[in-house]
N, C-alpha and C positions, 0 to 999 in steps of 0.2 A: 252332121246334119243328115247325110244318106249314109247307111246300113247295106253292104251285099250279105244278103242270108244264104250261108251252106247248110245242108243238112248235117243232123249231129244224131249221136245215136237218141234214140229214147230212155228217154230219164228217172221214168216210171218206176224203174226197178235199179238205183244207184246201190252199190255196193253198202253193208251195212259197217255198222264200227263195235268189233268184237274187240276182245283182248290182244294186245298189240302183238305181244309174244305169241299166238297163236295165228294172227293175222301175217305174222313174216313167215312161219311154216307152210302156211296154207298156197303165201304169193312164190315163197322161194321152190316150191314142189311145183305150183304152176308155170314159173318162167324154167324151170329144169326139164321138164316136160315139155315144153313149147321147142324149147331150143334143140332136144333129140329129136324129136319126131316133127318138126317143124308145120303142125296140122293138129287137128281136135278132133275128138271121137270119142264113144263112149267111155274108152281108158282112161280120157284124162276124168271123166268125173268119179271111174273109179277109185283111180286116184287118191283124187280128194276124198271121198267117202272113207278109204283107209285111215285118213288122218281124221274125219271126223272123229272114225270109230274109237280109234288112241285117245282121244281129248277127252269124247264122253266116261271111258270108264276111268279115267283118270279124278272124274266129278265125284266128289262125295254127297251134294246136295241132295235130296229127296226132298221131290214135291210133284202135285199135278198140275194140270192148264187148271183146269175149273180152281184150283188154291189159288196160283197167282194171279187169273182174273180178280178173287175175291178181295186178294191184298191190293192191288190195284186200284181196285173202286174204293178199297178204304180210305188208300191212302188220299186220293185226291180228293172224297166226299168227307174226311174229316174237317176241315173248318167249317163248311155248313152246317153238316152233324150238329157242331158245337153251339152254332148260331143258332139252329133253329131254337135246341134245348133248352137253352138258357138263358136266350132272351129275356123271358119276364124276368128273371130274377135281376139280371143287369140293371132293368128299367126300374126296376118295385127298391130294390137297396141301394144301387149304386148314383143314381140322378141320371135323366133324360140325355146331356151332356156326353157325360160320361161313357152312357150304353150307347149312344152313338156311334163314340169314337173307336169303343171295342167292337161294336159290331161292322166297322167301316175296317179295321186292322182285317177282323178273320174277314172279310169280303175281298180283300189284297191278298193273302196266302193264299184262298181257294181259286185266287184269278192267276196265281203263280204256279199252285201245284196242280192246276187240271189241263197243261200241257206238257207230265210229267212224261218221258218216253223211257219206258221198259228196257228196249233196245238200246236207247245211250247210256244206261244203268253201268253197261261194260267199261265203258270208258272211264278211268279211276279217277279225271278232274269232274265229270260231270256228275260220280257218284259221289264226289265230297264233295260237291253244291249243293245237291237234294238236301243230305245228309245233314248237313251245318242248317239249312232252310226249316226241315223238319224238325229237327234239334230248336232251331230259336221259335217254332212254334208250339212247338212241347212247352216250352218256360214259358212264353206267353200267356199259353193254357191253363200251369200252374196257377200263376201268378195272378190272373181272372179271378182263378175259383177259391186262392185265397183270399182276395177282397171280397168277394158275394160270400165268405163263410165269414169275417171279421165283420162284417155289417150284419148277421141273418139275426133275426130272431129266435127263439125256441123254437115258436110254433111253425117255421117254415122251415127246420131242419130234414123233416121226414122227405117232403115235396123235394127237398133240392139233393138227398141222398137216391132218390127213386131217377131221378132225371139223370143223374149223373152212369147210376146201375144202368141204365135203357143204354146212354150211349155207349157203355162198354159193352153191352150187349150184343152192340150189332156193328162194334168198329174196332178189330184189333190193336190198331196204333196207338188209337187211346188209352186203352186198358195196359199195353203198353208204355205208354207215357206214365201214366199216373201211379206206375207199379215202377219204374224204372229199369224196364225191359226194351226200352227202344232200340238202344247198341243191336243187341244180340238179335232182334227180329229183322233189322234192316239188314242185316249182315244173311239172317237166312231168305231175305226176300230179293237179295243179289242174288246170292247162291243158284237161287229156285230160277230166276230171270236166266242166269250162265246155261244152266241146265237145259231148259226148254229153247233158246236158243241153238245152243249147239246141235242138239235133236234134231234141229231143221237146217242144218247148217247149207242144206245140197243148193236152197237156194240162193248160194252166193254165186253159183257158177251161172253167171248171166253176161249179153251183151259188152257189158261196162268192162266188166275183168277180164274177158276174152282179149278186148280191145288193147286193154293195157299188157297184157300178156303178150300179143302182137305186135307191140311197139316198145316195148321195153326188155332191158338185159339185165335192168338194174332194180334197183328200188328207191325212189328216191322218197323224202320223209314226209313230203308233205300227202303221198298216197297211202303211205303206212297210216298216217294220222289223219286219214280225210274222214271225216264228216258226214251226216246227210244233209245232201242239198235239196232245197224245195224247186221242183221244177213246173213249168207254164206251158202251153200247148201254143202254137202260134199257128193259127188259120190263115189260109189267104184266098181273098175272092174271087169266086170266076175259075177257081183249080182247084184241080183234089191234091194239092201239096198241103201238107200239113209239116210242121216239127216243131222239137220241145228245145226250150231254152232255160235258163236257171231263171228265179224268181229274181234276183239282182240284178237281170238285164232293167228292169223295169226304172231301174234308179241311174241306169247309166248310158247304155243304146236304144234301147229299146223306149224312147221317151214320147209321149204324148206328140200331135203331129209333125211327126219326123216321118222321112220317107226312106222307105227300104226300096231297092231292086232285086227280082227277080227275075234270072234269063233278061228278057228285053222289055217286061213290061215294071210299072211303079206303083206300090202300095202304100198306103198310110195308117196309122195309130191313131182314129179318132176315138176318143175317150169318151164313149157315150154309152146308155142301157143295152144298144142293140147290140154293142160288139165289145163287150166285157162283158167273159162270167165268171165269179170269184164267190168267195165266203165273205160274208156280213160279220164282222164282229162290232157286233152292239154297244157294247160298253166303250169300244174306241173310235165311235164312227169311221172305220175304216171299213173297204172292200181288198181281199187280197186275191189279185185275179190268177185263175187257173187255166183260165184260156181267154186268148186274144184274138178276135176276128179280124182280122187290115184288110182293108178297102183298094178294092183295084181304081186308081190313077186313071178316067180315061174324061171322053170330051162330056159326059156327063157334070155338073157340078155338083161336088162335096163342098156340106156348109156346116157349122160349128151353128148353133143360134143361143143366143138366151131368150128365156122370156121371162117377162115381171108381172105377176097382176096386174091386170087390169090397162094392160101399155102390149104394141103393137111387138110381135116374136123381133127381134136385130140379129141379124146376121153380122158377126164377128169377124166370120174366118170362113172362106169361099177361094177352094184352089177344083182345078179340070188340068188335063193336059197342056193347055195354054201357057199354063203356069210354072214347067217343068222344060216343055221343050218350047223352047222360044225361036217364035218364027221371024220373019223380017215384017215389021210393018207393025206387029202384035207386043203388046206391052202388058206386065204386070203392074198393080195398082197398091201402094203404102200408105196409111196413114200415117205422116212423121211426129204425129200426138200419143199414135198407140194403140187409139180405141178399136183400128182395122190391123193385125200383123198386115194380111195379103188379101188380094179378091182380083176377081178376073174382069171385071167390071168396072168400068172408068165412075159409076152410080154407085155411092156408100147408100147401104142399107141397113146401117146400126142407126135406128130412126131412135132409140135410147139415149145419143150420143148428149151428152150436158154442153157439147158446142157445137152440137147439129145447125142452131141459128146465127151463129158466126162463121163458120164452116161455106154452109149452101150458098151461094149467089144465085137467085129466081130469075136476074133478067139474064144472065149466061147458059144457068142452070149447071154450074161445075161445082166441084170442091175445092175449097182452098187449099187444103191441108193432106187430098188426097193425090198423092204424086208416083204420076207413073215410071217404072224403071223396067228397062228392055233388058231382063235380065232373069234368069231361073230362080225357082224357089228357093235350092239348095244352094245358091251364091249369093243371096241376100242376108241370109238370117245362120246364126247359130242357136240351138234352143239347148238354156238348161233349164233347170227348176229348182222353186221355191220350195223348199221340205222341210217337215216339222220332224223334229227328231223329240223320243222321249225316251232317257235310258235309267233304267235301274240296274246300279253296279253294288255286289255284294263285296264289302269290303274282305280283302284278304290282307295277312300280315307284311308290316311292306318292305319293300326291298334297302330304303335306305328313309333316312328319317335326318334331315339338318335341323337343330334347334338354332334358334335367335336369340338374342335379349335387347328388347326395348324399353328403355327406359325404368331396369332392374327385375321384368317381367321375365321369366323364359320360357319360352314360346314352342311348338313345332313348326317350322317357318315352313318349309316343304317336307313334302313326305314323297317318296316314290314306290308304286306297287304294282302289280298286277292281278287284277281284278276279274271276275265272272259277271258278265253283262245280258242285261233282258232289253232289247230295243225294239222301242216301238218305231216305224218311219213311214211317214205318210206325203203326197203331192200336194202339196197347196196348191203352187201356181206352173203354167209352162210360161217362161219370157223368152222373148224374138228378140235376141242379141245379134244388131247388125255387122255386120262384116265390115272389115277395117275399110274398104272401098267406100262403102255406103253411110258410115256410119258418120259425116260431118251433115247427112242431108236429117237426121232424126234430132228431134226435141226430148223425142223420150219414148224409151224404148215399150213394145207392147204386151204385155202381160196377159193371160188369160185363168183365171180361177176353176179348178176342175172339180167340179161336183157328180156324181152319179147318185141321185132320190137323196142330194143332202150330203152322200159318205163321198170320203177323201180316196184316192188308190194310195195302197200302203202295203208294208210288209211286216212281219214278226219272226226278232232272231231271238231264239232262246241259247242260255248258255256259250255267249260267245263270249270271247277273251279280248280284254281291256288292258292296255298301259295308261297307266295313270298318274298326274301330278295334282295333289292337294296342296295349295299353299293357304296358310292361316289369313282369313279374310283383315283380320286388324292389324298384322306387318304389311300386307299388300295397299291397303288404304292410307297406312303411313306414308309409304315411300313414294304412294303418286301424290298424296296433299303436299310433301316436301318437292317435289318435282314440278307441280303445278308452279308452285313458288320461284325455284331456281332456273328453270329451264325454259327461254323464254319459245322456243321453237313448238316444246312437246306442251306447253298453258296453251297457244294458239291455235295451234292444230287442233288441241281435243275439245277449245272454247267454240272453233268453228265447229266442230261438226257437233258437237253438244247442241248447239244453236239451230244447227239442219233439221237434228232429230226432234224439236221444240216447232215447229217453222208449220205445222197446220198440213191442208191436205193438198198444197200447194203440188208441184211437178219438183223429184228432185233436186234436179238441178237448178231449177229457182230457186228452190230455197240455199243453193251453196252459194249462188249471188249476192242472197239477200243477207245471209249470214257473214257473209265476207266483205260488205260493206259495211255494213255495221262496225264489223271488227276491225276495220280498218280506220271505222271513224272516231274510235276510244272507247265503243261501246264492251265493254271487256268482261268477263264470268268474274262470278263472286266465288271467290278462291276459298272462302269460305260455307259455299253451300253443300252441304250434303249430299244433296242430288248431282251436285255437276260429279263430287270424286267420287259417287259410286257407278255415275255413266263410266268414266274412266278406267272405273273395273271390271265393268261389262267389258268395253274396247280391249282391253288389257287381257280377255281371256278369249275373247272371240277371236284377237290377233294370237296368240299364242298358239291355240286348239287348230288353226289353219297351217301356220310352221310346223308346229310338231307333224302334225297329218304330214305334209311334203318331205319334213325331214327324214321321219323311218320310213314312209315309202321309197324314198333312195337311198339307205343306208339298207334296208329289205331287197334293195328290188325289185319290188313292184309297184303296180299301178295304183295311184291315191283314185279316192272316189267311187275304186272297184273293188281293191282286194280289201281298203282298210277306209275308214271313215271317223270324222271327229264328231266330239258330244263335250260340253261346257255346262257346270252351271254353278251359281251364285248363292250360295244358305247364309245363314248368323254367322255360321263357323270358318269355311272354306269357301276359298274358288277353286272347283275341280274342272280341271282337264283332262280330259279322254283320246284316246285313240283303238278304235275295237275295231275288229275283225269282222268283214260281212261275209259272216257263214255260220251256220248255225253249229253251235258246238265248236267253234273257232277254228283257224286254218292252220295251226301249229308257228304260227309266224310270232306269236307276240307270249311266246313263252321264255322264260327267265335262262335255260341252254341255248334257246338261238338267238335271245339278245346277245348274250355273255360271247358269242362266234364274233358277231359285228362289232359289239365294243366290249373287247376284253377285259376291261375292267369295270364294266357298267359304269362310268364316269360319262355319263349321257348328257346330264347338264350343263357338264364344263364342253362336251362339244358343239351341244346345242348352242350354247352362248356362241363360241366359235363362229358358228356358221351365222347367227342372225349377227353381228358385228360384221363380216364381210359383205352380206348383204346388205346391213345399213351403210356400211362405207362407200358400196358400188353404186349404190343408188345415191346420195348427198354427191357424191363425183361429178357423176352421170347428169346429173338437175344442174349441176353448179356450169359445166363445161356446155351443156344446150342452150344454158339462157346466154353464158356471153356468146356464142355462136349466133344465137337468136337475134342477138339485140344486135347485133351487126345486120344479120338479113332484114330484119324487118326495118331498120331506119334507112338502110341503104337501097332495099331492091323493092320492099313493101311503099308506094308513095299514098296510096290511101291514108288521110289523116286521124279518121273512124278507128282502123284498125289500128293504127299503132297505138293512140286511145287507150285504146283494150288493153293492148301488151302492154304499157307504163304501168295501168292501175294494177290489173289483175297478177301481172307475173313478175316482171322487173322491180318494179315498188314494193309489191307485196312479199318480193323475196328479201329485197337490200333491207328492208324498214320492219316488217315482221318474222321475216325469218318461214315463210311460207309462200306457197304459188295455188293458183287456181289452175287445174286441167286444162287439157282442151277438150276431154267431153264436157266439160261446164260450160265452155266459153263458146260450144255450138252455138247457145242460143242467142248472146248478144248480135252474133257474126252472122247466123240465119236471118236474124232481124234487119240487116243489113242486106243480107243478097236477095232476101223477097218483096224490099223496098228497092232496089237497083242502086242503093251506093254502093253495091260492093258487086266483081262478079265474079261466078262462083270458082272460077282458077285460081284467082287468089285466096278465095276464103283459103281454097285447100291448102296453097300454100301456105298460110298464115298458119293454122293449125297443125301442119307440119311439125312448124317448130317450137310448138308451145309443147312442153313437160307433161309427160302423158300423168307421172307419178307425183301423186297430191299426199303426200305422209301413206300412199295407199296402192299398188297397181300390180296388175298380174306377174311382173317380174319379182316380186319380192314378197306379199303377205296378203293378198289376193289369189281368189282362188276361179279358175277358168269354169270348173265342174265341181260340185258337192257341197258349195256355201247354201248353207240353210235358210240365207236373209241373200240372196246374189245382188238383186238389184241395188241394195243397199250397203254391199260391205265395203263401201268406199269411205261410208260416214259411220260404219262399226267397225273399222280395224285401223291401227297406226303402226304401223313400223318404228317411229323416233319413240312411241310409250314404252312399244312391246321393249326396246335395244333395251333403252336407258332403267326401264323398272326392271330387270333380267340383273343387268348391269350392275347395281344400287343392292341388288337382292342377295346375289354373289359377296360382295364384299361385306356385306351386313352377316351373311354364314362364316365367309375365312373370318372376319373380326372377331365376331362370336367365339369361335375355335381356338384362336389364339389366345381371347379371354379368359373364355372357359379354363384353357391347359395352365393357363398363370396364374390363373388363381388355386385349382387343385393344388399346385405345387407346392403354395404354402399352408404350413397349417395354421389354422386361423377356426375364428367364429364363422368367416365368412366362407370360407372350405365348406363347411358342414351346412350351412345352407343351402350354398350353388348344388351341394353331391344330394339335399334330399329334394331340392327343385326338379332336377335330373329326373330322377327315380318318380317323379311326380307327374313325369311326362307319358308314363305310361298307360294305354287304353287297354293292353291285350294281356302283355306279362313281364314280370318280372321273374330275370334268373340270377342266384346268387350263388358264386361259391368264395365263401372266406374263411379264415381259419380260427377266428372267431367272431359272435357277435354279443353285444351287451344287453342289459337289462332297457337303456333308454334308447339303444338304435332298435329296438323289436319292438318299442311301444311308438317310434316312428311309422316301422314299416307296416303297422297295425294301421295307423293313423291313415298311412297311403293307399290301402287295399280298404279299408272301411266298408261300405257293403258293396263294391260294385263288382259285377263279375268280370275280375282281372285274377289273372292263375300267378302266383308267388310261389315260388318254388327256392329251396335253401339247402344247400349243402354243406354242411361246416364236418372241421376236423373230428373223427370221432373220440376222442380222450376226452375233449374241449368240450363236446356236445353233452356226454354221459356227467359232467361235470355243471354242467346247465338245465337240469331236466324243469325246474318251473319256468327260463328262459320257452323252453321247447314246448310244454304243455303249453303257454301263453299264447304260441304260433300259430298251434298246430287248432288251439281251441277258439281261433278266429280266422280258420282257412287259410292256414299258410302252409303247406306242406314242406316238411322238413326230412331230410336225409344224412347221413353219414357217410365219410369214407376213413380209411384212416390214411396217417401221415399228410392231412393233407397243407398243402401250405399255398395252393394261387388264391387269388383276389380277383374276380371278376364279377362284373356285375352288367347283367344286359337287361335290355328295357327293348321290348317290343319285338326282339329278334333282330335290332335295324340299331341300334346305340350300345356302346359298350365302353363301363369305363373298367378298364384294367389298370392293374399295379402291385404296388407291395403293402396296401393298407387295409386293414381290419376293418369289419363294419363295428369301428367301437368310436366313442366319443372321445376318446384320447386319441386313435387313431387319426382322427381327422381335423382333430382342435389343437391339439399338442406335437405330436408327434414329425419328425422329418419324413414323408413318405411318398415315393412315386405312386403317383395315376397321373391318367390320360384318360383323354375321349376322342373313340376313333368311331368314323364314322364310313369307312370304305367299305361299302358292301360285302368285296369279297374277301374281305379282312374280318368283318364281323360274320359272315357266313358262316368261319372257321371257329369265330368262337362260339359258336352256337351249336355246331356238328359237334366241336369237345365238349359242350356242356352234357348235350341231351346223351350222348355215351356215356359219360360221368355217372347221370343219373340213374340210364340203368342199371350199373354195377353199385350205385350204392344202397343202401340199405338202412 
């Protein structure tokens, strides 16, 4: 809630990310240096300059600034280029539809490549992002300008070959692309970027690496591999103090009316025109602030206002010193509806309020609902936020791949990889999460929606790094319809909160009332509706993307929320789960050597199960041993008849009979209803609520999230714990079965061999590698069959005797993109798909081999078992021929 602000250096000039190898020369000459002479002078930047000197002529590139500016503007002004040129033709051959949609693609590349950075060019993951981005819009390009030529007429050949000349005229990449000279240009457009960098290298010796040079003896990796960080300017009123902070405080401390101290006076984070200034980016209605003015705290009143057409300005949020330091006699004032967090003023002035005329009493002239607490700002409330996340992950090849079979389908059930992420993240809302003290006296907690002229505050990471699980959206819908079915705990829970999220624009937690009477009355989900088991996929990924978030932040290390953050979404295909890196160009944490540190075998999701089964066991324990504890206090020491009421229906019955409990944040409001009526008074409520189950299938000890939930006020009715176990659970044994399936059947030869092995090979999106020692005329009209036109790389090494003894086998391969090689003597069997499956053994890709014949394979699926055959393949290949 409160923030002490130190100063930190200025941020303005953060160290850049050259080439790593050069970067430990440059740090290890600076800590060797530091540590003799214990002081800086101009030697040390001599120094350095020595070692520039070394590196530069080491460069073979030649080029000028004014060249790489020019490649630079090309490169990012190519998709417009494209756009503007060729529009008509799009429109006039292709249908209105259609040029739409292509003009809607190239408007997404040029929104992707025009925060290309020159200087992250060095760093070799963020130069195979560009490169793969560029590359897939090169093919794009093609693939365009072949449909507008298979559609053109004669007579508009001339127009579309002159349109085409122009763009090559004035945009190298293109002329590039269309020539197939892109490899070699990007290769000298790094080149030229190393070059001109290193030139300038002197200004690495800034502040930032001083600093580190004075506090460190070591190197530790995450500075080797750091980043550029966006930094903020933080103003404060009334002082010439100023200092900078990283753009990520904004998502985490640094939050919308939160209060900072400085020395002995209080500032505040009002989120308004006057004190935020940032960049406008248009197309995402966002504001990304670069500097933050905060409001000196004194006996003046700061006020938050809306205003609506044509209806009187309401004051919201109104805090002074009154409200911070609390005097004797002096009260701060709540509404426990929401509409007020806080105000100094016993008199609400949100004249807006839709229960302004139930609220006021005229002949008192009080508030109902506005209730005073003799207590500071910063011990009332916790404030997170509501954020909209939007990520585009460039798919990379993945780290492990489990196939399934349902119902003789084979499937990719889960994939695991790590991914290159573009995220957009923006503030929605700040919510006044009351403090455990305060929090039986609220109905519902207060929320405030942050607009500046309409735009959201937000940030953009480009190029950060992502861990990811894709699971097949139709395994995952199977296993919750068959769960809805069997399981009566996990049908109730996700019928209740299914039922929440249906329930109107009621107060939360009325609708978990209303939902749960219901459901207790027989009103029960249609086990067959579509909508309820794909709500259930929603919960099922929303709960999952919060676990994973906590788990590799303590398996890492570090802080969730800060250092790492989750991203979920829902296609035809997949439910993808995320967990990326907030830093632009990533923090070295979610890279495949310092997984492999933490869990040695990358067997992540046999731990992850691990841990969410202890945590669902702790928790069903923990519920089980509170209610009978409960149900003793409340019939024994509770003699209110109202209240024990409550606890029969909502907890005790609702456990024994459905396999379910209501909160005690829910059961505020029957129990409020009670103490504002004066059957209850309010010692008891507390006690009574004491001992009601805080965890509803849902609560911050297990798959709730205190800070970074996207939907907060809501993930009580978007997340379950008993889905997430039991679908994990279910999914697990659905892969070992698969496995042991799969290897039982390999084993024999059969019709049915040869199926399951070309299903297999049928799973792949990226590639196929094969080495066998031989293959036949009908498994190459298969592997024909599998590669057909998609751009999937088939690659084949057979024995060379065997090979020279097949050449219209090979012509057939090679003359439908299959590329083929030779070794000699060779005799393994391995066949990998995607870099992530592998089935090895002692059998030929021939039809006897696999229908007739007695022959070991297997399908392994351990990453760093598959790793290996991968490393032996791609050496294989280079030495053959």
């Amino acid at each position: 809630m409160m923030e002490e602000i130190h100063t930190t250096p200025n941020g303005d000039a953060m160290p850049r990310n050259i080439n790593v190898n050069d970067k430990i020369k440059i740090i290890n000459e600076l800590i060797n240096y530091a540590i003799r002479n214990k002081g800086f002078s101009t030697e040390l930047i001599n120094e350095l300059n020595k070692i520039v000197t070394q590196i530069t002529t080491q460069s073979n590139a030649q080029c000028s600034k004014e060249g790489l500016e020019k490649l630079h503007h090309d490169l990012v002004s190519l998709p417009s280029n494209i756009n503007v040129r060729l529009q008509m033709f799009m429109y006039l051959l292709l249908g209105e539809n259609k040029a739409r949609d292509l003009s809607r693609k190239l408007e997404v590349y040029s929104e992707r490549l025009k925060n290309v950075s020159d200087e992250r060019l060095l760093d070799p993951q963020y130069k195979n992002a560009i490169e793969l981005e560029f590359t897939n819009l090169c093919n794009f390009i093609k693939n365009m300008t072949s449909d507008i030529e298979s559609a053109m007429p004669k007579g508009m050949v001339n127009g579309f070959t002159n349109a085409l000349n122009a763009v090559m005229g004035v945009n190298a990449w293109f002329n590039a692309c269309m020539n197939n000279d892109l490899t070699q240009l990007f290769q000298n457009y790094v080149n030229c970027v190393q070059l001109m960098y290193v030139q300038g290298l002197s200004g690495l010796v800034d502040e930032n690496v001083l600093e580190f040079v004075q506090n460190h003896t070591g190197i530790p990796v995450n500075v080797i591999q750091h980043k550029p960080i966006k930094y903020m300017m933080l103003e404060f009123e009334n002082t010439n103090f100023e200092t900078s902070v990283e753009a990520i405080e904004l998502l985490y401390s640094l939050l919308p009316f939160t209060l900072y101290k400085k020395d002995h006076d209080y500032f505040i984070f009002i989120p308004d025109e006057k004190h935020v200034e940032g960049y406008e980016h248009l197309e995402a209605k966002i504001i990304v602030p670069y500097r933050i003015k905060l409001q000196n705290v004194s006996d003046k009143d700061i006020r938050w206002t809306w205003k609506k057409k044509g209806k009187q300005p309401s004051t919201v949020f109104m805090i002074n010193d009154k409200a911070i330091k609390t005097r004797q006699g002096s009260s701060t004032y709540v509404c426990i509806l929401g509409y007020v967090p806080i105000t100094t003023s016993a008199k609400c002035e949100n004249y807006n309020c839709p229960l302004w005329n139930r609220c006021f009493d005229p002949s008192s002239k009080t508030f109902k609902y506005l209730k005073p607490i003799n207590d500071s700002y910063m011990r009332i409330y916790n404030i997170n936020l509501s954020i909209s996340k939007n990520a585009y992950l460039i798919r990379s090849k993945p780290l492990l791949i489990n196939p399934v079979i349902i119902n003789g389908s084979v499937n990719r059930g889960i994939e695991m990889s790590i991914d290159n992420a573009w995220v957009l993240l923006s503030i929605d809302k700040a919510i006044f999460m009351p403090r455990e003290r305060y929090r039986w006296l609220f109905i519902r907690e207060s929320e405030l929606s942050i607009r500046i002229r309409s735009y959201k505050l937000g940030l953009k990471l480009l190029d950060s790094k992502a861990f990811v699980l894709r699971f097949n959206k139709n395994v995952i819908k199977n296993i919750i319809s068959n769960l809805l079915r069997s399981n009566r705990q996990v049908s109730n829970y996700i019928c209740l909160k299914y039922k929440v999220s249906k329930g109107g624009d009621e107060y939360l937690y009325s609708r978990i009332l209303n939902a749960a009477d219901m459901l207790m009355k027989g009103d029960d989900c249609d086990l067959e509706n579509d909508d309820f088991i794909n709500y259930g996929v929603r919960v099922f990924a929303h709960t999952l993307a919060h676990v994973l978030l906590t788990f590799l932040s303590a398996k890492l290390q570090v802080e969730p929320s800060r250092t790492l953050d989750y991203y979920y979404d829902i296609d035809d295909e997949y439910v993808t789960v995320a967990v990326y890196e907030l830093g632009e160009g990533g923090l070295g944490l979610l890279e495949r050597e310092t997984l492999i540190s933490v869990f040695p075998g990358l067997n992540i999701l046999d731990e992850l199960l691990n841990h969410i089964k202890i945590m669902h066991d702790k928790c069903e324990d923990r519920i089980s041993k509170q209610i009978s504890i409960g149900n003793s206090y409340i019939n024994n020491i509770i003699n209110n008849q109202s209240l024990r009421s409550i606890w029969d229906k909502y907890v005790f019955n609702a456990y024994n009979s459905h396999k379910i409990i209501i909160n005690a944040q829910t059961l505020r409001i029957p129990v409020w209803d009670l103490v504002s009526s004066n059957q209850v008074n309010p010692d008891d409520a507390q006690d009574f609520l004491a001992n009601v189950p805080i965890c509803m299938d849902a609560c911050n000890y297990c798959v709730m999230l205190e800070k970074g939930c996207s939907d907060s006020l809501n993930q009580i009715v978007t997340t379950s714990r008993s889905l997430l176990y039991h679908v994990l659970s279910e999914l697990k044994k659905l892969v070992d079965d698969t496995q042991r399936d799969v290897n039982s059947t390999l084993l024999n030869p059969s019709r049915d061999r040869l199926d399951l092995f070309l299903k297999l090979l049928g799973l792949a999106t990226r590639s196929i590698k094969i080495m066998t020692y031989v293959i036949d005329d009908h498994m190459a009209d298969r592997l024909i069959e599998i590669k057909g036109n998609r751009n999937l790389s088939v690659k084949v090494i057979i024995d060379r005797r065997k090979l020279n003894e097949s050449e219209t086998i090979k012509s057939k391969l090679v003359g439908n993109g299959i590329e083929v090689k030779s070794l000699d003597n060779l005799h393994a069997k391995v066949y990998i798909i995607d870099d992530a499956l592998v089935l090895e053994g002692s059998m030929n890709l021939t039809v006897k081999g696999l229908v007739e014949n007695t022959e070991n394979i297997e399908l392994k699926t351990n990453p760093l078992d598959v790793y290996q055959f991968v490393e032996n393949f791609d050496e294989a290949w280079k030495n053959a021929s």
